[in-house]
C-alpha positions as CSV (number, residue, x, y, z in Angstrom):
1,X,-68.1,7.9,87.3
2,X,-68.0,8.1,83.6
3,X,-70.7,10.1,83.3
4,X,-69.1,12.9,85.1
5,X,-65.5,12.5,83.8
6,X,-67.7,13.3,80.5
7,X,-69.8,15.9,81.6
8,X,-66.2,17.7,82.7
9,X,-64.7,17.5,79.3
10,X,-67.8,18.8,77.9
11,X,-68.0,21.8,80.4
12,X,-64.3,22.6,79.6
13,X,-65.2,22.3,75.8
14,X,-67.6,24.4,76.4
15,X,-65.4,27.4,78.3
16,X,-63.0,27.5,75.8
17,X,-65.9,27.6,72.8
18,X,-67.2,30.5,75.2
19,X,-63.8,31.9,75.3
20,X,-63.5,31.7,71.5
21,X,-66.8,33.5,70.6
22,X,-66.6,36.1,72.8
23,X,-62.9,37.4,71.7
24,X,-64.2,36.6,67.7
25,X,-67.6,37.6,67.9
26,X,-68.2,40.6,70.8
27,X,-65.1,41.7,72.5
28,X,-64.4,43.1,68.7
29,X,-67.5,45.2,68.2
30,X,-66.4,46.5,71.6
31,X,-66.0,50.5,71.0
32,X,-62.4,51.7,72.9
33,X,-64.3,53.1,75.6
34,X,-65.9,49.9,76.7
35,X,-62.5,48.0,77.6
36,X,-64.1,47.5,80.9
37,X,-66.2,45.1,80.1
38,X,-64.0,42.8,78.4
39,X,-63.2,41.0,81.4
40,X,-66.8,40.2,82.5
41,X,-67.9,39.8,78.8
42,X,-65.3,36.2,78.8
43,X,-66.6,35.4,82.0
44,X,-69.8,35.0,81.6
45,X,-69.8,33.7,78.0
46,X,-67.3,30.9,79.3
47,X,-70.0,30.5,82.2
48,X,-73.4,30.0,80.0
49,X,-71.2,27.8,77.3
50,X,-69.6,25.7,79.8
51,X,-72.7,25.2,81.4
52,X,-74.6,24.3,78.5
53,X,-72.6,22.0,77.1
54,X,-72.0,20.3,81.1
55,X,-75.5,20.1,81.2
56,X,-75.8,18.8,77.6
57,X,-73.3,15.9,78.2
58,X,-75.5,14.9,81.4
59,X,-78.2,14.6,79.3
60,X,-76.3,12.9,76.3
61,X,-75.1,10.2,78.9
62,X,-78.2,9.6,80.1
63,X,-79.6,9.1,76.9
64,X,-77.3,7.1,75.7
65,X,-76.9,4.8,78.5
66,X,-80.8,3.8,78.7
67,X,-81.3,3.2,75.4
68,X,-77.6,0.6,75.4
69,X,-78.9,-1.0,78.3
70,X,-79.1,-0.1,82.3
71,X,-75.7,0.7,84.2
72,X,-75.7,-2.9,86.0
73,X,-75.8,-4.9,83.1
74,X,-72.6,-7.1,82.8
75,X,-70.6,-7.6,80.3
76,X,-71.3,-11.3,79.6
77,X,-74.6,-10.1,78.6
78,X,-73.2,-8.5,75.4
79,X,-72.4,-11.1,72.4
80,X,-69.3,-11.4,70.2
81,X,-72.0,-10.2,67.2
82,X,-72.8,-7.4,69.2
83,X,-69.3,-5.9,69.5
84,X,-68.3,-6.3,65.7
85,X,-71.6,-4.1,65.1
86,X,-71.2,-2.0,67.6
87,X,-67.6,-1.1,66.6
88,X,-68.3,-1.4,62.3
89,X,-71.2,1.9,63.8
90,X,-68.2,3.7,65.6
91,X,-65.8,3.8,63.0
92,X,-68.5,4.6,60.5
93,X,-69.5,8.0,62.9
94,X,-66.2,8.8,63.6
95,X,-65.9,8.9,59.4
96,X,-68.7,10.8,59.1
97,X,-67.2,13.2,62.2
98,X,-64.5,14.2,60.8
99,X,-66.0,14.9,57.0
100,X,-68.4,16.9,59.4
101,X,-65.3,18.7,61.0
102,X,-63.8,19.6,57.7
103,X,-65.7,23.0,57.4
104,X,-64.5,23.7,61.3
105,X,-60.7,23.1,61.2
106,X,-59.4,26.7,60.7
107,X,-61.3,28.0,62.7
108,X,-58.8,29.4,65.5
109,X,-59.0,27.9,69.0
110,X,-62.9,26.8,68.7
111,X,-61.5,24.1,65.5
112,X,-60.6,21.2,67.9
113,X,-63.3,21.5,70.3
114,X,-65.9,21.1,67.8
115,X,-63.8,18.4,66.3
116,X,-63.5,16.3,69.4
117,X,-67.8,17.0,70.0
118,X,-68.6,15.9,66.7
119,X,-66.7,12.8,67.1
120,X,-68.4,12.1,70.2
121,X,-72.0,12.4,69.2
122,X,-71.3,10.4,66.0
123,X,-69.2,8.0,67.0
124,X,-71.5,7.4,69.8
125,X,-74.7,7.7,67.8
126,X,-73.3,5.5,65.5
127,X,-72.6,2.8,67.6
128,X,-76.2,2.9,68.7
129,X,-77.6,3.2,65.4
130,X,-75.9,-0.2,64.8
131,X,-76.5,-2.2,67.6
132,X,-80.3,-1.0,67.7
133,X,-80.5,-2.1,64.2
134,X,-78.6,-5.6,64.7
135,X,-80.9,-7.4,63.7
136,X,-81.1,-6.3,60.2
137,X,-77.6,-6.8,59.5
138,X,-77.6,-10.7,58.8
139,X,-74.2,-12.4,59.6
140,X,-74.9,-15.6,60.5
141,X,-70.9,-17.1,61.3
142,X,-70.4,-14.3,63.7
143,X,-73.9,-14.1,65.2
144,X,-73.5,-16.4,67.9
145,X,-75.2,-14.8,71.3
146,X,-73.9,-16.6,74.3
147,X,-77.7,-16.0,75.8
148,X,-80.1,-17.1,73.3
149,X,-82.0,-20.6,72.4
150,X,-79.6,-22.8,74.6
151,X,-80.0,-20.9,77.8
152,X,-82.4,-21.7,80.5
153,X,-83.5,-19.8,83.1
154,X,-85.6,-21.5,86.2
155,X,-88.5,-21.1,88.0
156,X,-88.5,-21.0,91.9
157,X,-91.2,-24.5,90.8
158,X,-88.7,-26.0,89.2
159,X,-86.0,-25.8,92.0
160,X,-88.7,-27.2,94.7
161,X,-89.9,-29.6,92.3
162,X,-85.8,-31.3,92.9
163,X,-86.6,-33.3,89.2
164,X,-83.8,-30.8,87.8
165,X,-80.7,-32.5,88.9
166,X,-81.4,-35.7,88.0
167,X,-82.7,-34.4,84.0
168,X,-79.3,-32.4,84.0
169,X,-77.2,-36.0,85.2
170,X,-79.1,-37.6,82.5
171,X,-77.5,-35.5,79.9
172,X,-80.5,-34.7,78.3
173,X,-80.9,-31.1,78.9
174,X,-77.9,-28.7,77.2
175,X,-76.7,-25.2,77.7
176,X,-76.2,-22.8,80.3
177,X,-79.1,-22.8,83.2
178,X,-79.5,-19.1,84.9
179,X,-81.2,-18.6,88.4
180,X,-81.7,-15.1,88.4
181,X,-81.1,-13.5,91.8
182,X,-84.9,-12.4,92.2
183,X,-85.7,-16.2,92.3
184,X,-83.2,-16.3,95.1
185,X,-85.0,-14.3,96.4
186,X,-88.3,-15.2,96.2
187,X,-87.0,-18.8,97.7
188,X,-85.3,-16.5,100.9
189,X,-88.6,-15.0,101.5
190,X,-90.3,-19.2,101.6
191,X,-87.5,-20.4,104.2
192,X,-88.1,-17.3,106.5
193,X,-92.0,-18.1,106.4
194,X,-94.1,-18.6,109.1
195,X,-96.0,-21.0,107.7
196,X,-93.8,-24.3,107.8
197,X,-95.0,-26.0,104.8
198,X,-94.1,-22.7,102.7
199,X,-90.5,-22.8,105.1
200,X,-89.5,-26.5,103.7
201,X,-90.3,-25.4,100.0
202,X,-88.3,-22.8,100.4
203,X,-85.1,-24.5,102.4
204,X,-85.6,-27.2,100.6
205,X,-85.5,-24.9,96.6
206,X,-82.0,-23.5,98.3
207,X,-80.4,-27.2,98.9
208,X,-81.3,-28.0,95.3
209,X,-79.7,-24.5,94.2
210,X,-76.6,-25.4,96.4
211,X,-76.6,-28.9,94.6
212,X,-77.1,-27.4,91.7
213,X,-74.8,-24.0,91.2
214,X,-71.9,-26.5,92.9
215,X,-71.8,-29.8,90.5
216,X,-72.9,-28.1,87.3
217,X,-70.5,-26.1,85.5
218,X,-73.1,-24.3,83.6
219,X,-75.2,-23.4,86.3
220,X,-74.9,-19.8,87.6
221,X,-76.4,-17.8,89.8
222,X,-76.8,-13.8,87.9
223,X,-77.8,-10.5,88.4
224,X,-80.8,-8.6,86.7
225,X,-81.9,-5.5,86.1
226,X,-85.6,-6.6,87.6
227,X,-84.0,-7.9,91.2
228,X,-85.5,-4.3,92.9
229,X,-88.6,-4.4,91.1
230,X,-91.8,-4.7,92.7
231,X,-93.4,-6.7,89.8
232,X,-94.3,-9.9,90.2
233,X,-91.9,-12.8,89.7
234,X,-93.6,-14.5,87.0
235,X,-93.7,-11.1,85.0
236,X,-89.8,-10.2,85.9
237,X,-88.7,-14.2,84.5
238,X,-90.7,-13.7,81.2
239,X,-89.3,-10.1,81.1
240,X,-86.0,-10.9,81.9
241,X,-86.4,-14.4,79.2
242,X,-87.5,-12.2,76.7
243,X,-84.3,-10.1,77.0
244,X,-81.8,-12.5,76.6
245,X,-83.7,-14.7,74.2
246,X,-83.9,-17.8,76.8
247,X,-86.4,-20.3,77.5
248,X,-88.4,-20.8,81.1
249,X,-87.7,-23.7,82.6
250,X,-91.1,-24.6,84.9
251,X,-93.8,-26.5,86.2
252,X,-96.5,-23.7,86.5
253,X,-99.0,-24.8,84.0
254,X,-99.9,-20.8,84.0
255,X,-96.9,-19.3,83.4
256,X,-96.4,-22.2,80.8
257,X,-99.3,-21.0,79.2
258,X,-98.7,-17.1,79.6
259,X,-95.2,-17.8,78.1
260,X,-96.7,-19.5,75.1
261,X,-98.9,-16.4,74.4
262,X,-96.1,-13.5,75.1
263,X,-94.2,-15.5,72.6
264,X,-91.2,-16.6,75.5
265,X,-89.9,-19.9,75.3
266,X,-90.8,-22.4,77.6
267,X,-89.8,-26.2,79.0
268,X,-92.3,-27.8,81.4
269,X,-91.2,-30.8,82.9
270,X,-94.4,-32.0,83.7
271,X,-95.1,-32.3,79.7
272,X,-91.4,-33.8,79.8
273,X,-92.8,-36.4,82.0
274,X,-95.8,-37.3,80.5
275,X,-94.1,-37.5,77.3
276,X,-91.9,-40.1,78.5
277,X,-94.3,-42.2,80.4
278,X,-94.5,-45.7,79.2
279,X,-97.7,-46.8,77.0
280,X,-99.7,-49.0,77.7
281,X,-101.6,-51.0,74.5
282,X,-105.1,-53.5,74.5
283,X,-103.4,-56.8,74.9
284,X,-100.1,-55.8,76.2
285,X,-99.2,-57.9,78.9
286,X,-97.2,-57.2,82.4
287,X,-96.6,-58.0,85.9
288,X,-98.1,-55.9,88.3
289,X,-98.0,-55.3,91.5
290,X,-102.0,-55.0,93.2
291,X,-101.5,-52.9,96.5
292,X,-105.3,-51.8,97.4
293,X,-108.8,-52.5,96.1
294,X,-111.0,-50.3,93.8
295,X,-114.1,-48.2,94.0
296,X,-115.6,-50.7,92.5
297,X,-116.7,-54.5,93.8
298,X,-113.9,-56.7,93.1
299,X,-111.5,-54.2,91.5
300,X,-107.7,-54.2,92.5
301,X,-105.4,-51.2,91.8
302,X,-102.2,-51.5,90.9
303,X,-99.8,-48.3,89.8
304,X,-96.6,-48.7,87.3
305,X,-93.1,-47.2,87.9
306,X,-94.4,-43.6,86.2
307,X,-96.8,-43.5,88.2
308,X,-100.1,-44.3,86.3
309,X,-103.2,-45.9,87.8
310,X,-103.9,-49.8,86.7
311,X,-107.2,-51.0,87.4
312,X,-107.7,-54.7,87.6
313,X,-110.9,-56.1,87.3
314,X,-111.3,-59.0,89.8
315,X,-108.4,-57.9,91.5
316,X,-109.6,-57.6,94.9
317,X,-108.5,-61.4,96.3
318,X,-104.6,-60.7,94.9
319,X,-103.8,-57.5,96.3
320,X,-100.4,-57.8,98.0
321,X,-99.4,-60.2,95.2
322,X,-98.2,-59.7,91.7
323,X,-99.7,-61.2,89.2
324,X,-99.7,-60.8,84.8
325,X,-102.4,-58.7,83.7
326,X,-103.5,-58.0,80.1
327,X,-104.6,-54.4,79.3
328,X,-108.0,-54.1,78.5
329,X,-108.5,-50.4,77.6
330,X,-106.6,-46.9,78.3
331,X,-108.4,-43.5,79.2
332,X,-106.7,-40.3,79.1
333,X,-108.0,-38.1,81.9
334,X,-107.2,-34.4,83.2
335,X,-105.3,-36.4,86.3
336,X,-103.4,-38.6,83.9
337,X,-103.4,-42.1,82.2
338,X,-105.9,-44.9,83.9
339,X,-105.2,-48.5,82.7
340,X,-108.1,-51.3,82.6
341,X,-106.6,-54.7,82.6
342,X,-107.8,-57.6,84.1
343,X,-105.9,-61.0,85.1
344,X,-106.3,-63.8,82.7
């Protein structure tokens, strides 16, 4: 709509400039005899002008609006920082306009439409100029970006994984949390599958989203410029992280990793995990359940409340008991912690 409200004014700028030069500059070299052709001459010079300059403005608009962003973006996506700039560039264009209009305003009838045109191509270009040059103008009390370091944005891993609740009860994770609507997506197309254990994820992802969007004030839903594309989903959340300066939230080791390299933020929870698990020392002592016997002869296995594999040596006759066990050794393996104790 506002690009053809523009391209309008443009085209009737452009018939009166096509009015103006034909009456100045060729209706007077006109011989008496040629009177006419006056008539056709303003025609078609207010014809090719206010063509040009309609066509122009289409173009302008085009321009202008890919390079500030696509049509769909909203207007939470633009920061307080952002708007300062943007309007210190306008007023310095529309400065630099008029100086630019000076030499123009006696000019009879054409004066003013130039005027207005070279306030809109400068004050436009200027506010462009600044924003796309932002980040060299350093004003750290007003740059405050509402996306940025303290937004996350989920995975469709995350939201099957359930963990995400109970972290965001716990306090421990800050900021807003963003579930763009290709994720939503991406989670439809799971429920709707044929294959049921792909269906559960899926129906399952949505519940925790319901949960979610409905008892945490900072979790939203949002729309993207990436919801049509036919990129991958991993590629549109990096993309779309990137953008606003957010971090991934995720339990894909590989996207953890691709993130890492593409220089994206990133929060795994299964490193949040393992961070937090308990550790276990030679000679620390503890109760432990023994539920089933080990590989080997007369080894009992036991598992504590994270999760991690206890290995009892001489176990075997206690299992179904607990009993205090002293921690022999720990190994760190690719599936995780495994304790050697033994009972004294």
């Amino acid at each position: 709509m506002l690009g053809r409200v523009l391209r309008l004014i443009f085209g009737a700028i452009g018939i009166v400039t096509g009015y103006t030069i034909a009456n100045t500059l060729v209706i007077r070299m006109l011989p008496p005899e040629a009177d006419g052709f006056k008539v056709p001459i303003y025609v078609i010079s207010c014809l090719i002008f206010g063509a040009l300059l309609y066509y122009i403005a289409g173009k302008l608009f085009n321009f202008f609006n890919n390079i500030m962003g696509k049509a769909e973006s909203t207007a939470s996506e633009v920061s307080f920082y952002e708007i300062i700039i943007g309007t210190g560039g306008l007023i310095i264009g529309l400065i630099i306009a008029n100086l630019a209009a000076i030499p123009f305003k006696d000019l009879p009838v054409v004066g003013n439409p130039i005027a207005i045109l070279l306030n809109i191509v400068f004050g436009t270009g200027g506010m462009y100029f600044a924003i796309k040059r932002k980040d060299e103008i350093n004003f750290d009390a007003f740059k405050k970006r509402k996306h940025g370091d303290g937004t996350k944005i989920l995975d469709t891993c995350v939201l099957i994984d359930g963990r995400i609740i109970d972290i965001i009860k716990s306090g421990f994770l800050e900021g807003r949390i963003l579930i763009p609507n290709f994720i939503i997506k991406e989670m439809q197309v799971m429920a709707d599958s044929a294959d049921a254990a792909k269906r559960g994820k899926g129906r399952r992802g949505l519940d925790i989203l319901e949960n979610l969007v409905r008892d945490y004030e900072y979790a939203e839903t949002i729309e993207t410029e990436f919801d049509d594309s036919q990129q991958e989903t991993d590629v549109k959340l990096l993309k779309y992280a990137a953008k606003i300066k957010g971090r991934i939230l995720t339990t894909d080791y590989n996207l953890n990793k691709v993130a890492a390299v593409t220089g994206v933020g990133v929060m795994n929870l299964n490193e949040l995990a393992s961070a937090i698990k308990k550790l276990a020392y030679p000679g620390e002592k503890f109760f432990l359940k023994i539920s089933k016997q080990g590989k080997e002869n007369g080894q009992g296995i036991g598992y504590l409340e994270d999760g991690a594999m206890v290995i009892v040596e001489n176990g075997k006759e206690y299992i179904g008991n607990e009993k205090e066990v002293v921690v022999t050794s720990v190994t760190q393996t690719s599936a995780g912690r495994l304790i050697f104790s033994k009972i004294e």
